[in-house]
C-alpha positions as CSV (number, residue, x, y, z in Angstrom):
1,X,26.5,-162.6,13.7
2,X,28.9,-162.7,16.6
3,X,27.8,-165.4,17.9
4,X,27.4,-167.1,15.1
5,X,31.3,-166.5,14.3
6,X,31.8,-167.2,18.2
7,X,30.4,-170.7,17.5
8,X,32.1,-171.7,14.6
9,X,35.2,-171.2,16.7
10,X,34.3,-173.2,19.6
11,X,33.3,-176.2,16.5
12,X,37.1,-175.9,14.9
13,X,38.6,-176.0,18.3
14,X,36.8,-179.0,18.9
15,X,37.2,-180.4,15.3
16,X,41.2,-179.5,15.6
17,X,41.0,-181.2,19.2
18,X,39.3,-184.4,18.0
19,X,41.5,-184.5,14.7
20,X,45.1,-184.6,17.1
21,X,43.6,-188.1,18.6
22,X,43.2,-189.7,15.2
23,X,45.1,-192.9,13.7
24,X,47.2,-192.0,10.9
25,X,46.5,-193.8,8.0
26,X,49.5,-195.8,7.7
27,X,48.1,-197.8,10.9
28,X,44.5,-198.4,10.0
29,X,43.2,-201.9,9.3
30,X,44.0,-204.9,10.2
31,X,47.3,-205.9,12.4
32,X,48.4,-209.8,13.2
33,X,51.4,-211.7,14.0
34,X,52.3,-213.9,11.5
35,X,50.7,-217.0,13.1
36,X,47.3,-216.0,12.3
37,X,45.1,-216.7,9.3
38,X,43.3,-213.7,8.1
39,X,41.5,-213.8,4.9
40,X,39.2,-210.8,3.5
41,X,40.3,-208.7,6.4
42,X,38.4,-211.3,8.5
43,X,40.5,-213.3,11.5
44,X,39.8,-217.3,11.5
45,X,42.5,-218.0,13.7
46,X,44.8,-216.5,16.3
47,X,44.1,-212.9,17.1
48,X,44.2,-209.7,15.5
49,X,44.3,-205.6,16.0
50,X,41.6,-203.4,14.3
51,X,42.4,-200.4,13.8
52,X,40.1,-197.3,12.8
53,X,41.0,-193.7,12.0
54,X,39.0,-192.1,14.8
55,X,40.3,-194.1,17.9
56,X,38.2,-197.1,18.3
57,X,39.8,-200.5,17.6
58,X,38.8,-204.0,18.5
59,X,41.0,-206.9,19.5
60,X,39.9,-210.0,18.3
61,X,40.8,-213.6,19.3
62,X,39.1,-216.8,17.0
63,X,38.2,-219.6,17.1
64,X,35.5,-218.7,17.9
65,X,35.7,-215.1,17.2
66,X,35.6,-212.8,20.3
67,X,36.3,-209.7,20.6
68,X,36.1,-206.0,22.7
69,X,36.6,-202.2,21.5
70,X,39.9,-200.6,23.1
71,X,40.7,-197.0,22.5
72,X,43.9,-196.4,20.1
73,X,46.1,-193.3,20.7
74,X,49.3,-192.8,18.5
75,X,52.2,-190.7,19.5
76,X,54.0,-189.6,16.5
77,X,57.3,-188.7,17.8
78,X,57.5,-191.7,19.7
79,X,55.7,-193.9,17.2
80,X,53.5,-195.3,20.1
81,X,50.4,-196.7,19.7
82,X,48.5,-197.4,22.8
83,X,45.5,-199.2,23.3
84,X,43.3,-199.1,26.5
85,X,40.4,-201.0,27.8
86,X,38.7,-199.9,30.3
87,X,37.3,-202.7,33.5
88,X,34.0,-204.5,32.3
89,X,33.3,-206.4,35.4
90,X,30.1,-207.9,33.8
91,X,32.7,-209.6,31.2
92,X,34.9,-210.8,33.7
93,X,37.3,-207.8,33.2
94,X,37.8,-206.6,36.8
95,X,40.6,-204.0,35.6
96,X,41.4,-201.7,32.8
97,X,44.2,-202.8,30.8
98,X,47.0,-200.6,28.6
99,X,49.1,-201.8,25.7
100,X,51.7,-200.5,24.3
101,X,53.4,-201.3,20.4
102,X,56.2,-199.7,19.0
103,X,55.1,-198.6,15.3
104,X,58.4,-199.4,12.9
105,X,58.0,-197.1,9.8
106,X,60.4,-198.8,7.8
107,X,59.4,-202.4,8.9
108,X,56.1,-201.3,8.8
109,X,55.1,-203.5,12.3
110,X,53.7,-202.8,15.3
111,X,56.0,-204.3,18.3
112,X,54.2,-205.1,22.1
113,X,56.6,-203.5,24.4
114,X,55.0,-204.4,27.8
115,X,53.6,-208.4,27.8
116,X,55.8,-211.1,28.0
117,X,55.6,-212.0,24.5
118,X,57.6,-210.5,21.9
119,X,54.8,-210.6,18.6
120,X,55.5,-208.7,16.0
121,X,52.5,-207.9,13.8
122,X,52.1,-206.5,10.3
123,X,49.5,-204.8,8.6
124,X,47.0,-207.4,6.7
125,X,45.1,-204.7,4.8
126,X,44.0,-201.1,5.4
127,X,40.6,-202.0,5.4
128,X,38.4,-203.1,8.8
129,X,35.3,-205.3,7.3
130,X,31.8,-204.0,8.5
131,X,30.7,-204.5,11.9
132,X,34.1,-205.6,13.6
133,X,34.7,-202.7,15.8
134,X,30.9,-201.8,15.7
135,X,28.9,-205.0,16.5
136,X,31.6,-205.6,19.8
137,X,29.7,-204.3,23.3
C-alpha cells in the first residue's frame, strides 16, 4: 500500500510539473499577422503560429505550405511566449533558433520582440485543424 501511495505521489508531481509548462487557453490556435489569408483554421498564404495546450506548436509558411514543430513556453507574469527550435541539420537548420512575442491581454496579440520586423499577430481561432502540428517532422 505504501508504495502504492509512494507512486501516486511521484505521478502528481510529475502531472503538477508537466501542467506548469502548458499554453493557457487564451493563446491556443491559430496566430497570423494581418497579411495572411487563413480560412478554416487552415494558412493559404503568408505564415502562421499554431499553438497547442501542451507545448508543441508549428510554424507554418504557404504557398506551398511548409512547416516545423517548435516548443511554446508562456511566462505569465511577463506574458512571454517563447518558441524554440532546436538545429535540424538534415533540413538545412544548422542552429536552434528562439522567438520571443509579447502576449497583449487587452489587444489580445502576440508581438515579436527579437527579429527585425515588427508583426503583430492575432488569434484566427482557438482551434488547430488535424494534423498541423502532428504530420510536421
Amino acid at each position: 500500500m505504501k508504495r502504492v501511495f509512494l507512486s501516486f505521489l511521484f505521478a502528481a508531481y510529475v502531472l503538477r510539473g508537466i501542467g506548469a509548462d502548458t499554453i493557457p487557453p487564451e493563446l491556443v490556435g491559430a496566430w497570423a499577422p494581418a497579411k495572411a489569408k487563413i480560412e478554416g483554421g487552415v494558412l493559404s498564404e503568408g505564415y502562421a503560429i499554431y499553438l497547442n495546450t501542451n507545448g508543441l506548436a508549428a510554424v507554418v509558411a504557404a504557398p506551398p505550405p511548409v512547416g516545423a514543430k517548435w516548443r511554446a513556453v508562456y511566462d505569465a507574469t511577463n506574458h512571454m511566449l517563447i518558441l524554440t527550435i532546436d538545429a535540424q541539420p538534415d533540413e538545412g537548420l544548422m542552429h536552434g533558433m528562439t522567438n520571443r512575442f509579447i502576449y497583449d491581454p487587452k489587444a489580445k496579440t502576440l508581438s515579436l520582440t527579437n527579429a527585425p520586423t515588427k508583426d503583430v499577430l492575432t488569434r484566427h481561432g482557438n482551434r488547430i485543424p488535424g494534423g498541423v502540428i502532428e504530420d510536421l517532422q
